[in-house]
Residue, then its C-alpha position, 0 to 999 in steps of 0.5 A: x210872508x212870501x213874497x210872491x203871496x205878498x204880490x198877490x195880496x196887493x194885487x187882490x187889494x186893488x180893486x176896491x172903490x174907497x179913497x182910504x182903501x187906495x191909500x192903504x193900497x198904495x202904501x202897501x205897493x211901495x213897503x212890498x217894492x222897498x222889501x224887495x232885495x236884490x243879491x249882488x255878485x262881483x267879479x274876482x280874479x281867484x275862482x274860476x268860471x264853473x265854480x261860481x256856476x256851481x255856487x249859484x246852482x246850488x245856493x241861489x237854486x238858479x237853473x244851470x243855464x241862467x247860471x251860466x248866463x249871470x257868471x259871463x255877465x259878472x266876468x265882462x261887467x265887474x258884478x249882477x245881480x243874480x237874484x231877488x227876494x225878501x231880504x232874509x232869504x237873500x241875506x242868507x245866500x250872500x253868506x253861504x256865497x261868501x263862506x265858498x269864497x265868491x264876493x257878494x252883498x245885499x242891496x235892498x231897493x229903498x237904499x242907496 
């Protein structure tokens, strides 16, 4: 399920009046915020800056700008993380960013 329809799931389910339905609802708000990943990209001293920018567009669908934005911030900081979603989908993209060379991982938010 997608997340964003997930969020308006449980944001749906909010209004109700029953104790065990707020129970229910609350544990759906903590397996929505514990199914959230967030793909993270480390700085390296092997590709250039308009590579990176171009791999983010192209895998993470991120518009140009923001890519630029998150590819300065990873040089100055050591890593960012560049998005965030279901962890499938950000699975995927850690991948093909590390297929074209570039240093990634998944961090999922219940892990440490």
């Amino acid at each position: 399920m997608n997340l964003l329809k997930k969020n308006y799931i449980c944001k749906k389910k909010l209004i109700t009046s029953s104790k065990s339905d707020q129970k229910k609802q609350n544990i759906q708000i903590r397996e929505l915020f514990y199914n959230i990943s967030a793909l993270i990209v480390f700085n390296d001293d092997v590709n250039d800056f308009e590579y990176v920018i171009k791999c983010l567009v192209e895998i993470c669908k991120l518009p140009i700008d923001v890519a630029i934005a998150k590819t300065y911030y990873i040089h100055h900081n050591d890593m960012d993380i560049v998005n965030e979603g279901e962890y499938e989908e950000m699975k995927q993209q850690k991948e093909a960013l590390i297929k074209r060379g570039l240093k990634a991982t998944v961090q999922t938010a219940g892990s440490n």
